[in-house]
C-alpha positions in Angstrom: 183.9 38.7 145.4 180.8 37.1 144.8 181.8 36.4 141.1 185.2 35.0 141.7 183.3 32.5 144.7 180.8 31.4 141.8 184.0 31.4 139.2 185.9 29.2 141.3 183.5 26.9 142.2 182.6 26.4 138.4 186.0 26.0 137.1 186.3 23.3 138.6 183.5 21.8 135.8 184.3 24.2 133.3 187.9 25.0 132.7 186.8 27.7 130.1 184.6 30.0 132.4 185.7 33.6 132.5 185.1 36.6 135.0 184.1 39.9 132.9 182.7 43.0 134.8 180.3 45.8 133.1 180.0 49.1 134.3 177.4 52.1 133.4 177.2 55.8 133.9 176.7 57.9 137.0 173.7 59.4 135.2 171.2 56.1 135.8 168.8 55.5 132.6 169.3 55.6 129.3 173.1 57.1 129.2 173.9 53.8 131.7 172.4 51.6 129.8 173.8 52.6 126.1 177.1 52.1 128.4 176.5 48.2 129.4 175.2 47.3 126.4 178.3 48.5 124.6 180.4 47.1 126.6 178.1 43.5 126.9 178.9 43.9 123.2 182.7 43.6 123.5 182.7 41.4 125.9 180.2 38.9 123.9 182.6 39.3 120.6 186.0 38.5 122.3 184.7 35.5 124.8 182.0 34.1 123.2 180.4 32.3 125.7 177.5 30.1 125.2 175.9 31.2 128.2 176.2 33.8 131.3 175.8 33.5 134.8 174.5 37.5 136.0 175.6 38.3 139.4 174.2 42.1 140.5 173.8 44.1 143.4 170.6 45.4 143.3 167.3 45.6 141.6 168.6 48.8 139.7 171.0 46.4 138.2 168.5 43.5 137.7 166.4 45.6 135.7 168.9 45.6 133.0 169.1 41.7 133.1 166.1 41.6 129.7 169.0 43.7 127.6 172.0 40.8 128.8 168.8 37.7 127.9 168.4 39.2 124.6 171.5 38.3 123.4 173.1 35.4 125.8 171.4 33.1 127.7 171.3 33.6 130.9 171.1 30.5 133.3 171.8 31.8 136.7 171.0 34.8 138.5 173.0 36.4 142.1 172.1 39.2 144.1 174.3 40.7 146.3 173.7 43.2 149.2 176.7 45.5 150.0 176.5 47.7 153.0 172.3 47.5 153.0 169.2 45.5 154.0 167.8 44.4 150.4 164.7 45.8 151.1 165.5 48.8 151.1 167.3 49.6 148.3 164.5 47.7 146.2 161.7 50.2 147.8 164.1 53.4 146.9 164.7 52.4 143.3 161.0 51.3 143.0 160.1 54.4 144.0 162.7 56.6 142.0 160.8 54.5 139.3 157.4 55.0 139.5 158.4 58.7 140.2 159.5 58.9 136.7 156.2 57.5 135.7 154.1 60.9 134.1 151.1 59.6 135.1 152.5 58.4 138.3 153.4 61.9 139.1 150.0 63.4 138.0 147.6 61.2 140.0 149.7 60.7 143.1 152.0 63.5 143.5 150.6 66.3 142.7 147.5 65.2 144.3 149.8 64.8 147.3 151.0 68.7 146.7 147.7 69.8 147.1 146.9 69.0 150.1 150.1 69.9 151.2 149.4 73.5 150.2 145.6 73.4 151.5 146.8 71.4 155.5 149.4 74.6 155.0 146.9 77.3 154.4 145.1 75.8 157.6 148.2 75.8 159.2 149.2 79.4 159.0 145.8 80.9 160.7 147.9 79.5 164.0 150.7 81.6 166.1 152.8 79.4 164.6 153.4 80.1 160.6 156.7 78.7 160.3 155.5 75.2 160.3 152.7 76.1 157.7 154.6 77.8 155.5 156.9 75.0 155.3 154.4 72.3 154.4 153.4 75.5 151.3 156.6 75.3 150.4 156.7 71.4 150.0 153.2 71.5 148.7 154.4 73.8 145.7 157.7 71.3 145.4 155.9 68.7 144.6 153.3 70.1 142.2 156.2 71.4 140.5 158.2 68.0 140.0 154.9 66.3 139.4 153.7 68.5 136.5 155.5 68.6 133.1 158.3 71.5 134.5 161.9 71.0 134.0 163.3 74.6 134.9 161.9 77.8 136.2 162.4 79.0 132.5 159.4 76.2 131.6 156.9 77.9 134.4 157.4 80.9 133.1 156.9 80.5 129.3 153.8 78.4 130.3 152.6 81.1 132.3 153.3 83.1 129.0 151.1 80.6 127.1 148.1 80.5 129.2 148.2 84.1 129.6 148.3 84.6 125.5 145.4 81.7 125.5 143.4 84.3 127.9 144.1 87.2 126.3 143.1 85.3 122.7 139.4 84.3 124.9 138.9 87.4 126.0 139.3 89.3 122.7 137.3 86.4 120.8 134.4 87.2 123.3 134.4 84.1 125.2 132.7 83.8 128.3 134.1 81.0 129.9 137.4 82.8 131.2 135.3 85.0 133.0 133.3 82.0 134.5 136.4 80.2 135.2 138.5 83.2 137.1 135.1 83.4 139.3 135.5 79.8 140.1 138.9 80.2 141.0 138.3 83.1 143.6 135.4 81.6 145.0 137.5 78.5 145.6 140.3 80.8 147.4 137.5 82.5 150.0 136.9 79.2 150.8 139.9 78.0 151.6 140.5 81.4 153.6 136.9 80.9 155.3 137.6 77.9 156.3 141.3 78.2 157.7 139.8 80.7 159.6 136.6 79.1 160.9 139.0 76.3 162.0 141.6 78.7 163.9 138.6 80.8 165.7 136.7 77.2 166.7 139.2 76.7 169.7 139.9 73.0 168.6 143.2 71.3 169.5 142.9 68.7 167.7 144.2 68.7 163.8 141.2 66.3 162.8 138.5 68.3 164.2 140.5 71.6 162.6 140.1 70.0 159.2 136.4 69.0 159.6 135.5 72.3 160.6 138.0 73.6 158.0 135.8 71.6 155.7 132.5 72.7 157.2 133.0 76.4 156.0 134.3 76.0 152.9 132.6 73.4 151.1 130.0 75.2 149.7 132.8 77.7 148.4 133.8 75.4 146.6 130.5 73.9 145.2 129.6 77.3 143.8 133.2 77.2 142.2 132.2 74.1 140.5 129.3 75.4 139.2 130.7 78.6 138.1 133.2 76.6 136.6 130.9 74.6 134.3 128.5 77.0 134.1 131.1 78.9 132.0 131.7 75.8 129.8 127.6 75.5 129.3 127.0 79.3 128.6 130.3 78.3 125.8 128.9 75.5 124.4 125.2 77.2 123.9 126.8 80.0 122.1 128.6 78.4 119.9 126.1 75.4 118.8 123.1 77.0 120.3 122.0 74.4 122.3 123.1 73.4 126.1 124.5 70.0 126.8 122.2 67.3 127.6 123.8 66.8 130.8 124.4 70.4 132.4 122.1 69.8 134.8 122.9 66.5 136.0 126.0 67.3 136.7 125.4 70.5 138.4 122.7 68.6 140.7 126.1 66.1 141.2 127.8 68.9 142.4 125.0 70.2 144.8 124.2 66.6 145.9 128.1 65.7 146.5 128.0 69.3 148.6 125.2 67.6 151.1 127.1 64.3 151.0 129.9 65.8 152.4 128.3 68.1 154.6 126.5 65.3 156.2 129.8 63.2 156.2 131.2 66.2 158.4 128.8 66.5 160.9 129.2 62.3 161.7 133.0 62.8 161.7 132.6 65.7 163.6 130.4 64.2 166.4 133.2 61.1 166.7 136.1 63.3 166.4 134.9 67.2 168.1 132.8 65.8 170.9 129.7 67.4 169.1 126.1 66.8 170.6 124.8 64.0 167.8 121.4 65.1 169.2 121.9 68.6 167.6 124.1 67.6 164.4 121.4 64.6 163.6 118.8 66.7 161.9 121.3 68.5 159.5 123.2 65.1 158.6 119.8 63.3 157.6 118.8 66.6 155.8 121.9 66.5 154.2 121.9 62.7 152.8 118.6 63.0 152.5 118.7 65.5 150.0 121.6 64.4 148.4 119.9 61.5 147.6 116.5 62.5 146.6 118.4 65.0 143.9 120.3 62.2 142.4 117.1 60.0 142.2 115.4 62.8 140.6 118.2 64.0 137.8 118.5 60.4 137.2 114.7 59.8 136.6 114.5 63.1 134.4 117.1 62.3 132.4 116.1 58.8 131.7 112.7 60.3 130.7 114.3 62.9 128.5 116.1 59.9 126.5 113.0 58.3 126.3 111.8 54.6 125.4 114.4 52.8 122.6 112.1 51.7 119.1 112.3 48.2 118.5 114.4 47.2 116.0 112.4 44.8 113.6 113.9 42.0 111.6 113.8 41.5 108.0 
């Protein structure tokens, strides 16, 4: 209706104007827009127009309006919202979008999965475990649409090819598998430790659960890290026989992020938990203040280990 308002109005200066109407496919993307342009292309060989006004009903629409330019010019533009606020169906197909985005999905969603699946594992050390299985089950949703999975088939053939990469370590001698499996229990006590250091603390509050949740665990998985890149040191000397240079800056970075948060917890635990600052103050400066003086230190050494740049002389 919108076309036939802007069509009358423009006959009146142009007897020559003409309605046409393109449609896609039900299956938005590439299959749609192979349909418009096909049909763009009929309608640009028996009209011939010199130029097109585009009149859409959406941003999903609009985003097809470069393939129309490309081959018409294009001198006036319509939206028109049927049946909902504009808004909205501009945020939904942004979204669906950016969703389809791989790296999108990598740095947002399954992020997002994650601590679906750890708030869940908190969760289901309370009476009630419906609710935290739920937010599991979303958790592992999510991870799967976010990672590279199109089927259950995929999961399972790779799970097939990290179990034949494994099995290919572990004959080859390999050390770091082992290294890595530790990493991955410890990181599992500690997100059992903590779940249930945060059900037996008697907090009601969901904030204070997670800090304390955090409190027991984080040095669980500190050690993980460790183990984890200890695994990838002890690899690395074997093969070239030599360590990296920077094994142990980044294992004091692990041990000095470890205190960082620690002492981050006990603050947000005295604003949130009602604990006595008087008692958590000695631990939180201990905490930063050993955090900081390990940086300092790592950085000094490995500055000195670099050691002073020759001049370069000219000529």
């Amino acid at each position: 209706f919108s076309a036939i308002s802007i069509y009358d109005g423009y006959r009146k200066e142009n007897p020559d104007a003409e309605i046409a109407t393109i449609c896609g496919d039900a299956h938005v993307g590439t299959v749609s827009d192979i349909a418009l342009t096909r049909q763009l292309d009929q309608i640009l060989r028996d009209v011939r127009p010199e130029r097109v006004f585009l009149v859409s009903d959406g941003a999903e629409d609009e985003a097809f309006s470069p393939i129309i330019s490309s081959r018409i010019r294009v001198d006036h533009v319509r939206r028109v919202y049927v049946r909902q606020t504009p808004t909205a169906e501009s945020l939904y197909y942004t979204i669906g979008r950016q969703l389809k985005n791989p790296r999108v999905r990598r740095k947002i969603v399954a992020p997002l999965g994650f601590v679906l699946l750890l708030f869940g594992a908190i969760y289901l050390a309370l009476p009630y475990a419906a609710s935290g299985l739920a937010l599991i089950l979303a958790g592992l949703y999510l991870i799967l649409i976010s990672l590279p999975f199109t089927s259950l088939r995929d999961v399972f053939e790779k799970g097939g090819q990290y179990y034949a990469r494994v099995r290919d370590s572990v004959a080859s001698g390999e050390l770091s598998i082992f290294f890595n499996v530790s990493a991955l229990i410890l990181i599992l006590v500690g997100v059992f430790f903590g779940a249930d250091l945060a059900s037996r603390s008697g907090e009601t509050s969901y904030v204070a659960m997670f800090l304390t949740f955090v409190f027991g665990s984080i040095w669980f998985f500190v050690i993980g890290a460790l183990a984890f890149e200890g695994g990838k040191v002890i690899s690395a000397y074997l093969k070239h026989r030599r360590a990296p240079r920077h094994a142990l800056a980044v294992a004091v970075s692990f041990v000095a992020l470890g205190l960082l948060v620690l002492g981050m917890t006990q603050i947000l635990q005295t604003i949130f938990a009602g604990y006595n600052p008087a008692a958590s103050l000695p631990l939180i400066y201990l905490s930063i203040g050993l955090a900081v003086f390990l940086v300092a230190v790592t950085g000094l050494s490995y500055r000195s280990r670099e050691g002073p740049k020759e001049p370069v002389e000219d000529g």
